[in-house]
C-alpha positions as CSV (number, residue, x, y, z in Angstrom):
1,X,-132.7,-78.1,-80.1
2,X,-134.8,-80.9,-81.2
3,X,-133.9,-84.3,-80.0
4,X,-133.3,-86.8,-83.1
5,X,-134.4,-90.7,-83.4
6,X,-131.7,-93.1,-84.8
7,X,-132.8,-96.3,-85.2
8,X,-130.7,-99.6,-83.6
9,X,-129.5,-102.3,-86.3
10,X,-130.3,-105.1,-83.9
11,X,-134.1,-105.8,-82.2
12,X,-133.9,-105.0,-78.4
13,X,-135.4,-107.0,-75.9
14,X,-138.4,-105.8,-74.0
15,X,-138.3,-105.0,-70.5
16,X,-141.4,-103.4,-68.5
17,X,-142.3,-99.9,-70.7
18,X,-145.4,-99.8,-69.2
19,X,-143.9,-98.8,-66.2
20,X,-142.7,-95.4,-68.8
21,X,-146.2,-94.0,-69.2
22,X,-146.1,-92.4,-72.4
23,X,-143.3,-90.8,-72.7
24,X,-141.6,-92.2,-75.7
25,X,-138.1,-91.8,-74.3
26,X,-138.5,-93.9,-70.9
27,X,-139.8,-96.3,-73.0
28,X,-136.9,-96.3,-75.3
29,X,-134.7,-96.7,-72.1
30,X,-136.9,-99.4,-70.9
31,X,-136.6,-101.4,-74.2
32,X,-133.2,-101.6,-73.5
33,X,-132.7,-101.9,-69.9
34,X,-131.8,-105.8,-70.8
35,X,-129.1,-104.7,-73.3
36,X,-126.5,-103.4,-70.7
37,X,-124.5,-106.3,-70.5
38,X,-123.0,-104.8,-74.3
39,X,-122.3,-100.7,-73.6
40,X,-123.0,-100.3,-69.4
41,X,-121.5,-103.1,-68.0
42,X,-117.8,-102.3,-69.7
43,X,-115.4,-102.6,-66.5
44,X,-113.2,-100.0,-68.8
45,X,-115.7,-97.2,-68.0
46,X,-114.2,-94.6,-66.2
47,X,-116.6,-91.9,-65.6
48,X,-118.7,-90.1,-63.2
49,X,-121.9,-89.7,-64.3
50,X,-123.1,-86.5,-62.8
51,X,-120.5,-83.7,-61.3
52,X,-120.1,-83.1,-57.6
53,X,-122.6,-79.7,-57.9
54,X,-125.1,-81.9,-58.4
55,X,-124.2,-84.9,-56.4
56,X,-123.9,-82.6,-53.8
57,X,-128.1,-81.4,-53.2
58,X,-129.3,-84.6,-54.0
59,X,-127.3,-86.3,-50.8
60,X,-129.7,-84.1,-48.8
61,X,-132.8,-85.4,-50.8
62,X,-134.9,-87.5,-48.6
63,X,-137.5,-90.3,-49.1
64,X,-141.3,-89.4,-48.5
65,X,-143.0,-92.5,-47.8
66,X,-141.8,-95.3,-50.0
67,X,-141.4,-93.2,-53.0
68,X,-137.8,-91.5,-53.8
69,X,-137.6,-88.0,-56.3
70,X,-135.8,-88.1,-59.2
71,X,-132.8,-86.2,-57.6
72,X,-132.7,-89.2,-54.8
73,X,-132.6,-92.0,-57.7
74,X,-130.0,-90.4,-59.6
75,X,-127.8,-89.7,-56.3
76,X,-128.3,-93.4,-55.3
77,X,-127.3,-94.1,-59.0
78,X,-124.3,-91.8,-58.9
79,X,-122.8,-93.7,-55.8
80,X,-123.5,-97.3,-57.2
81,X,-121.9,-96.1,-60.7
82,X,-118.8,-95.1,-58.6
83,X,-119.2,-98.7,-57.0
84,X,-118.6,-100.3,-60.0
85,X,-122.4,-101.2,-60.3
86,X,-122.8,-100.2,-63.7
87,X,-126.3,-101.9,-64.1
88,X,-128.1,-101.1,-60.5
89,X,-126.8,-97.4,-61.2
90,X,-128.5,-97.5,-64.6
91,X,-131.6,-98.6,-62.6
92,X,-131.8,-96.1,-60.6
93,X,-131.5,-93.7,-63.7
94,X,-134.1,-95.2,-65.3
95,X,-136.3,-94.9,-62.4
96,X,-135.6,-91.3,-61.7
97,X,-137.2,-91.0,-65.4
98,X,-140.1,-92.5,-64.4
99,X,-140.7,-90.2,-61.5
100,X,-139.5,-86.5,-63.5
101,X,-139.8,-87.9,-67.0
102,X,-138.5,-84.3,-67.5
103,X,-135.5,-84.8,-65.2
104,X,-132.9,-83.7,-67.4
105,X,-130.0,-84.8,-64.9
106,X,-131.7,-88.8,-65.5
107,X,-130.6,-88.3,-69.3
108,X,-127.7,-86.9,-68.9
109,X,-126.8,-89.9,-66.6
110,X,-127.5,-92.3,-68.7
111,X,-126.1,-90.9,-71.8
112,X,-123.1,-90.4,-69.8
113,X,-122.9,-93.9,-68.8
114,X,-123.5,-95.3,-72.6
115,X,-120.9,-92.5,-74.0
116,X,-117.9,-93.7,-71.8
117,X,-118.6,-97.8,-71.5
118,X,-119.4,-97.6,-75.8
119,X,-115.3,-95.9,-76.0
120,X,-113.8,-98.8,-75.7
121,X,-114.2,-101.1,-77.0
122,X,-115.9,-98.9,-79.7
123,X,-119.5,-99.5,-79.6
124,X,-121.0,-96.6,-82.6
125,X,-124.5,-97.4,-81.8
126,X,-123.9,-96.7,-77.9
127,X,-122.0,-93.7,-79.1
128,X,-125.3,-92.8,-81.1
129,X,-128.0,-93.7,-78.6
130,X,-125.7,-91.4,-76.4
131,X,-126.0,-88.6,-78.5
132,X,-129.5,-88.9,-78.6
133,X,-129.6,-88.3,-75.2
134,X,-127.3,-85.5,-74.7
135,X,-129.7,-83.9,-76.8
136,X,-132.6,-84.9,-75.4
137,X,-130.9,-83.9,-72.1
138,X,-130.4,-79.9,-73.9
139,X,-134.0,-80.1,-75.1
140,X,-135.1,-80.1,-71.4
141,X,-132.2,-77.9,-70.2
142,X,-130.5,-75.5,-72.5
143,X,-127.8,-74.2,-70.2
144,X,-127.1,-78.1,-68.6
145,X,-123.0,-77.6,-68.5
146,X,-121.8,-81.3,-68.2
147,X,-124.1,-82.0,-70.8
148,X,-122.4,-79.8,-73.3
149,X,-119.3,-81.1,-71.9
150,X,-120.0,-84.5,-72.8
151,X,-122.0,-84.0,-76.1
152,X,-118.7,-81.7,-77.3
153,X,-116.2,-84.4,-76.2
154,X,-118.3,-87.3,-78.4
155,X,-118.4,-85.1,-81.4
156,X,-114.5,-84.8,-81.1
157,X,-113.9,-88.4,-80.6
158,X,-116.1,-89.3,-84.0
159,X,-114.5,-86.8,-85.6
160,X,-116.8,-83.7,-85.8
161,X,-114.7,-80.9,-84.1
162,X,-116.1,-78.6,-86.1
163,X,-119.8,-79.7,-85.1
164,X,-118.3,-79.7,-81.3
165,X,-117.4,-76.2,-81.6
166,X,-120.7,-74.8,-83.3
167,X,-122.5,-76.2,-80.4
168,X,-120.5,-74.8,-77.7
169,X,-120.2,-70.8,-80.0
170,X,-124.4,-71.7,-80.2
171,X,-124.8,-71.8,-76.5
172,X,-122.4,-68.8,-75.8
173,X,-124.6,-66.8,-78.2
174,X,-128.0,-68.1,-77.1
175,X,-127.0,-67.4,-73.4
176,X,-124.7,-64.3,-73.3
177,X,-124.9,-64.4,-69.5
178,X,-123.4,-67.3,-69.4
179,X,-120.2,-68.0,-67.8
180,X,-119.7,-71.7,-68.3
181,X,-120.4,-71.3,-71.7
182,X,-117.3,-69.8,-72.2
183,X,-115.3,-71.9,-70.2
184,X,-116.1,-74.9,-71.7
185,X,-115.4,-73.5,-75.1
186,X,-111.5,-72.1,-73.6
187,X,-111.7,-76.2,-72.4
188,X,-112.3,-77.0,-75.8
189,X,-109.7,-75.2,-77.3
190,X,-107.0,-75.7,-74.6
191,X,-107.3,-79.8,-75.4
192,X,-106.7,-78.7,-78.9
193,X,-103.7,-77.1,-78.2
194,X,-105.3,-73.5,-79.1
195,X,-104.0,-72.0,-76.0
196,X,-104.7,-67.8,-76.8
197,X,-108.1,-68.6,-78.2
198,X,-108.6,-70.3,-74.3
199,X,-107.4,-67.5,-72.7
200,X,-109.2,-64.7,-74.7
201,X,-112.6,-67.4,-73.7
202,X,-112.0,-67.4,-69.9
203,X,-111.3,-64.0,-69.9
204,X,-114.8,-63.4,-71.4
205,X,-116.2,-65.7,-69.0
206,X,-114.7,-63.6,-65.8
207,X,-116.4,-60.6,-67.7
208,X,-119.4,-62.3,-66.9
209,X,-118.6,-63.3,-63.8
210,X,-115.7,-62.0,-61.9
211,X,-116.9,-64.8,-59.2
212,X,-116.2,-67.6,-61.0
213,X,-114.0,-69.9,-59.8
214,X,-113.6,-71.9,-62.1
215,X,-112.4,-69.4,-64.6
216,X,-110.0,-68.1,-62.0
217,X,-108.5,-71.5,-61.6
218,X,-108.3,-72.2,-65.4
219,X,-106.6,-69.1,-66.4
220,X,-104.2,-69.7,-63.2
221,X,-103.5,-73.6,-65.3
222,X,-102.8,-71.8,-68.8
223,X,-100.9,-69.2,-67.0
224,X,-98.7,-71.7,-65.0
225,X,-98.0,-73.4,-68.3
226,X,-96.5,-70.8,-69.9
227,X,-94.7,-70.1,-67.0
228,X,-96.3,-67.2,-65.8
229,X,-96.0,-68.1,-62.2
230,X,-96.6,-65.2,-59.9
231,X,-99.6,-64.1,-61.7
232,X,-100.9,-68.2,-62.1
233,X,-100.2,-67.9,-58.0
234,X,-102.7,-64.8,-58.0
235,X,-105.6,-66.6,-59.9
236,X,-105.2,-69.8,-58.3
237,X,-105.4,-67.7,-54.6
238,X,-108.6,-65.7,-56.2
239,X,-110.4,-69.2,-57.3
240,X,-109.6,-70.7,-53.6
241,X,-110.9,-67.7,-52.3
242,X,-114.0,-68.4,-54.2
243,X,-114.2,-72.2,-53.8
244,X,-111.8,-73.7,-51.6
245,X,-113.1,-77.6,-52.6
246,X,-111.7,-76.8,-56.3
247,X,-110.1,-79.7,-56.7
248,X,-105.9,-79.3,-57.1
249,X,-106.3,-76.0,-56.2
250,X,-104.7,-75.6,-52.9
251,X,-102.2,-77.9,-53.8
252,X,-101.2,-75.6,-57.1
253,X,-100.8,-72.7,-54.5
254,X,-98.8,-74.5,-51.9
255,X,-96.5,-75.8,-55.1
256,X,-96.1,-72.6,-56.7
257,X,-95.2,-70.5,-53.7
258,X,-92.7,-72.9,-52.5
259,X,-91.2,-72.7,-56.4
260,X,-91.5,-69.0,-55.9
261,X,-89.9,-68.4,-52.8
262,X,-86.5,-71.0,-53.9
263,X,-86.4,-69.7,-56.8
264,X,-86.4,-73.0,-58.5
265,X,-88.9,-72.3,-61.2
266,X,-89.7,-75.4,-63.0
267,X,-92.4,-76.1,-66.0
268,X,-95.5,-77.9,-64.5
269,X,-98.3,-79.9,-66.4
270,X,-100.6,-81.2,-63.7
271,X,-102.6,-83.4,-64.5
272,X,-106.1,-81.0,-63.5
273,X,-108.6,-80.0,-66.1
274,X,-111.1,-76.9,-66.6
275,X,-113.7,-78.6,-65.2
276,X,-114.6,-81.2,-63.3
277,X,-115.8,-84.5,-63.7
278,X,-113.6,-84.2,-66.6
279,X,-114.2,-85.5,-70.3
280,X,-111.6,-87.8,-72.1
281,X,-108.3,-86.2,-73.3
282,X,-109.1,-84.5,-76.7
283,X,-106.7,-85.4,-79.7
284,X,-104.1,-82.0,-80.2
């Protein structure tokens, strides 16, 4: 997947690339570490940049000598991004590029960061330089799930849902053995109100893996929803079983099996999502 250059209207302001080597993408960033008062330091943003599986390892990572690895910065930038330290967590971003220039996760964190602050108020050249690095990010990683996650939700929002889906039917095909493939695309298709097309997708991704939890607990959502409640009860047990820090989870068993023993079956529509940190609601 070859990353692509798009060019920004207005000159950017320089801000130590020589601290980027040569790779041509840190100093991209670095040109534009001074821009952030436009896209990153939006108070509206409202998302995580990296997911809890990752955040997770990195907590662990430790500091030899003075110098952090890439994993430490972007940890360090995760936790001042949930702060509301939008431009210290880009920072550290940057700075986990400059010691992995292949760090895929340091893209991703960044692109996240643009792709949510450059929503609103509408920005399109964050929403473009965003892009670039999703790509950039799936250049480095082809199987990088909340990358394809995010990438897929920009395409929606400007209005490429077709694009969206080619990438997320190109990843199933290019990685058959890939579960998360095929729950992102049921993701895609529930927020578009295609709820069999989901199903028959996270069925094909317990094919794959029958361990999976979250499959379990998104076919125990679209089950629940169309008020299939003892068998929704049954996947949501099975993904606890699996994962019992699924967010929602136990609290969609404890729910349902009061409903179930009183009888008092009622139509839910909890506010939980496939996956988790979760995109922007789609238009249906």
């Amino acid at each position: 997947m070859a990353s692509r250059e798009r060019p920004w209207s207005r000159p950017v302001r320089f801000c130590r690339p020589e601290a980027t080597g040569r790779n041509p993408y840190l100093v991209e960033l670095a040109m534009r570490c001074e821009d952030l008062g436009s896209p990153m330091d939006a108070r509206t943003a409202c998302f995580t940049p990296v997911s809890v599986r990752y955040l997770a390892p990195y907590l662990l990572t430790i500091m030899v000598g003075c110098q952090w690895s890439a994993a430490g910065y972007n940890a360090d930038g995760v936790k001042l991004y949930q702060q509301g330290n939008s431009h210290a967590a880009y920072q550290r971003f940057q700075q986990a590029l400059q010691s992995d220039p292949r760090n895929s996760d340091g893209y991703y964190n960044i692109a996240a960061a643009y792709h949510r602050a450059s929503l609103s108020p509408r920005n399109e050249k964050g929403l473009e330089y965003a892009e670039d690095l999703y790509h950039r990010c799936l250049d480095l990683s082809p199987d990088h799930t909340e990358c394809y996650r995010g990438l897929s939700s920009l395409l929606v929002q400007s209005g490429r849902t077709d694009s969206a889906f080619r990438l997320l039917e190109g990843w199933a095909q290019r990685s058959p053995q890939s579960s998360d493939a095929r729950i992102e695309l049921a993701r895609m298709n529930e927020e578009l109100g295609k709820v069999d097309q989901a199903e028959r997708h996270l069925v094909a991704a317990l094919d794959v893996d029958t361990r999976n939890p979250r499959a379990w607990a998104a076919l125990g959502r679209l089950r629940e929803r169309r008020g299939e409640y003892a068998q929704a009860l049954s996947n949501y047990r099975q993904a606890y079983q699996l994962n019992s820090y699924q967010s929602g989870v136990n609290d969609r068993i404890a729910s349902l099996q009061r409903e179930l023993f009183t009888g008092n079956q009622t139509d839910y529509s909890f506010g939980t999502r496939i996956a988790s940190p979760q995109p922007p609601n789609l238009p249906r």
